[in-house]
N, C-alpha and C positions, 0 to 999 in steps of 0.2 A: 557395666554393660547395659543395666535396662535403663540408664539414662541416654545411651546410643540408641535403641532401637528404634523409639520414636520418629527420630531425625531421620533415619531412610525411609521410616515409612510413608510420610509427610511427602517428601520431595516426590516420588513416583505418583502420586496423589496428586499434586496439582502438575506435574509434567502431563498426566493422561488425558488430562482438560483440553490441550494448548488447541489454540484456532487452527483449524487448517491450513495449507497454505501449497503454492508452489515453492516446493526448497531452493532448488536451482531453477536462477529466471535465466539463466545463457540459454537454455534450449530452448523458452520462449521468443526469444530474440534470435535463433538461427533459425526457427521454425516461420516465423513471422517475414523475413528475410528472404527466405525459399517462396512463401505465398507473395510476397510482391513484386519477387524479381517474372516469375509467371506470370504475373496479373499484368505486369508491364508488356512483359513481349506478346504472352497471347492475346492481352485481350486489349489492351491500351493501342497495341502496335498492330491491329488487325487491318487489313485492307478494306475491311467495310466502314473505315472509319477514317480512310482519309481517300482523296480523290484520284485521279491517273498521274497527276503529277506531284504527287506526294503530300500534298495542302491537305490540313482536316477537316471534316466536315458536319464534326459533333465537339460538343465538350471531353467523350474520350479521346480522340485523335491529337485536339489540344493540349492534351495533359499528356500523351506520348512525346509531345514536343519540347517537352518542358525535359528531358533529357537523361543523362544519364543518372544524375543528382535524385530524380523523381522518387526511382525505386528506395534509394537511401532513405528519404526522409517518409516515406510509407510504410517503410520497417520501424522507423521511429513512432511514427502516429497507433499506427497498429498494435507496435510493445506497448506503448501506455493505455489502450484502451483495454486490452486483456489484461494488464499487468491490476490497472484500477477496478475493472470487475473482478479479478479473481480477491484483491483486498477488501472490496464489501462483501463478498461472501462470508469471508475468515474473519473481518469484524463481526457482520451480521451471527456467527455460528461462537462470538469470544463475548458480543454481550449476553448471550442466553434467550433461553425463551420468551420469558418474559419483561414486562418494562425495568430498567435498570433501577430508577428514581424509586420504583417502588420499591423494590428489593430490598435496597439499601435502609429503606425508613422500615422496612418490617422486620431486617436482621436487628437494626438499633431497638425496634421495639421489645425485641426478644431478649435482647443484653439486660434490656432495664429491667426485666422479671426474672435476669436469671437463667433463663430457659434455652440452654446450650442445645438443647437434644431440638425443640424449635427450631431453632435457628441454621443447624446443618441440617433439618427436614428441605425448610430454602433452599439453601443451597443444593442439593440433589434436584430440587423443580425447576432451579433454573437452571442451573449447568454454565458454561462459557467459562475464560475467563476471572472473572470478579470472584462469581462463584469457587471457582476451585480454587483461589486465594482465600478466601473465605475459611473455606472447609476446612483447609489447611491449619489456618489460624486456631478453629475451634478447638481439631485436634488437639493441638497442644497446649490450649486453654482446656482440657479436661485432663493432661496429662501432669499440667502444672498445678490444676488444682486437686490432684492427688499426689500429689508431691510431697513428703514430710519430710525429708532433707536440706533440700535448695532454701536458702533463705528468701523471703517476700521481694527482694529485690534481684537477685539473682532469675527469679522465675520470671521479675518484667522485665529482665533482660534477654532471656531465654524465649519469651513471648515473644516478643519485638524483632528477633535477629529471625522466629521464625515466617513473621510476615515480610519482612526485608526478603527473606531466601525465596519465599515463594512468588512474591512480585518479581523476583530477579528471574524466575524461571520462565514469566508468561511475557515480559514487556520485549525480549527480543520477536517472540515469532509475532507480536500484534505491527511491528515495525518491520518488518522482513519485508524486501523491494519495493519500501516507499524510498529509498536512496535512489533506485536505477527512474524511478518518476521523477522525482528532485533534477538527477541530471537528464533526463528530458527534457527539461524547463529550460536550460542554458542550450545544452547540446542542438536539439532542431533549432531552434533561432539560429546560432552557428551555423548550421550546414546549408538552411534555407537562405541564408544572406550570402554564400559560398555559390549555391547556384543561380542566385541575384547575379553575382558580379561576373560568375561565367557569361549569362545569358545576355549582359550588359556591353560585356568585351563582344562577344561576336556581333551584337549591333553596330556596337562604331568599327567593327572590321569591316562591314557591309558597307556604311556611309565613307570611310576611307578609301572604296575603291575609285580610279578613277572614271569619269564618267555619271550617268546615272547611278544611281543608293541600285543595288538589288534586293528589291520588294521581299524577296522571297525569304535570301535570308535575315532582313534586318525585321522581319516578321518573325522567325524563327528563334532569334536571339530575344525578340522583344515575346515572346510568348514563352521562353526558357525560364526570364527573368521574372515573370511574374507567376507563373505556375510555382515555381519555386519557392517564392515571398508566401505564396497564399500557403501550402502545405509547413512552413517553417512556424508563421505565425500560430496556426492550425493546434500543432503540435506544441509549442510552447503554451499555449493558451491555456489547452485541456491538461498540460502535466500541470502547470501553478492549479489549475482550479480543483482535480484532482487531489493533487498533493496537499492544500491546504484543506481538505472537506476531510479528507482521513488523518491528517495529523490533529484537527478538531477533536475528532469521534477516541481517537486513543487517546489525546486531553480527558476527555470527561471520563473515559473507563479509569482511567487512573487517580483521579480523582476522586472516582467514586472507593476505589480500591483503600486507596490514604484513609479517607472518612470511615470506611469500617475498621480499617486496622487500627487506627487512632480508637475509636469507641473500644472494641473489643481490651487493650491495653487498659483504656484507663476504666474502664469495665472492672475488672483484674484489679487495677487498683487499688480502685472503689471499695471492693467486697472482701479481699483478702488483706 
């Protein structure tokens, strides 16, 4: 039984760490949806913004033109820019207070003298993340090294399974709706080349009529088509560039994570 207690204690331990985060991002995305369907008719589709005969007469009037597609991919652009600030925050609050690189070189310095009680002092100053994997890990590097049962080998396995468990606990929420940014990336290009080809069709609907092109709508079509292209590419742009700066930064936490649970272990080793 007191070889079980450890192990719950542990896990609630670094669960209580984990980065903040939006749990469910659908209400971001219905919420976001509701603000640009509004933003289109009130404010896009205002009468002070297009002339008596319906022509625009600003960049917002234009971009009402650009149709029904518009509002779509503004929910798109929208999700990803909340979606990507609410992820530096929850990064920024999972690497801790302070500089990661240091941390990491001042827990290792503390392994090499030993000094466990050091070393979760760390970790409580920095917090995040790393940290509470850390702490975790100490835990039961002073549980293991009062151990007089478990043979030296059974404790580095005992060791090891418990920084495995608690990296398992923090690497889902530091990943939590960088997926729905990911399919941002394909998604608006798709929907923005969807309202390209709408806005391209009623062009040559306009030039097929017979007689003179009507100006008006192959103006309409051609300003459909290209308002569209501009918020698709938009949108795709910022979810790759996004998506790629945060799956970096939980590169290097993890990284950093491996490198002290590796020390710590062969730590453990080393001494026992």
């Amino acid at each position: 039984m007191e070889a079980q207690k450890p192990n719950a204690a542990a896990k609630p331990a670094a669960a209580k760490k984990n980065a903040p985060g939006i749990k469910n991002a659908s209400w971001v995305i219905v919420i976001c949806a509701i603000i640009c369907v509004c933003l289109f008719i009130f404010w896009f589709g205002a009468d002070m913004h297009q002339d008596e005969d319906g022509h625009p007469i600003n960049i917002w009037g234009t971009i009402y033109k650009g149709g029904v597609i518009v509002p779509v991919l503004q929910t798109l652009f929208l999700t990803v820019i909340v979606l990507a600030v609410e992820r530096g925050i929850a990064l920024s609050s999972a690497k801790g207070k302070g500089n990661i690189t240091a941390f990491v070189a001042g827990v290792k310095k503390c392994l090499e003298k030993n000094d466990i009680a050091g070393a979760r002092a760390l970790c409580a100053k920095q917090k995040g993340s790393v940290a509470a994997v850390v702490d975790a890990a100490l835990i039961r590097y002073e549980e293991m090294d009062k151990n007089t049962v478990l043979s030296k080998e059974q404790k580095i396995a005992n060791l090891q399974k418990q920084v495995e468990e608690a990296t398992a606990l923090e690497m889902p929420t530091l990943q939590q709706n960088l997926p729905i940014i990911a399919t941002m990336t394909t998604l608006g290009t798709l929907v923005g080349l969807l309202g390209t080809v709408m806005g391209m069709i009623k062009s040559f609907q306009a030039l097929a009529q017979s007689g003179a092109p009507d100006s008006t709508e192959l103006s309409t079509g051609i300003s459909e088509a290209l308002i569209n292209t501009a918020f698709g590419i938009a949108t795709g742009a910022f979810a790759v560039i996004f998506y790629n700066y945060y799956t970096n930064k939980i590169d290097n936490l993890t990284y950093a994570i491996d490198e002290i649970g590796f020390s710590i272990v062969q730590t453990f080793a080393a001494t026992h």
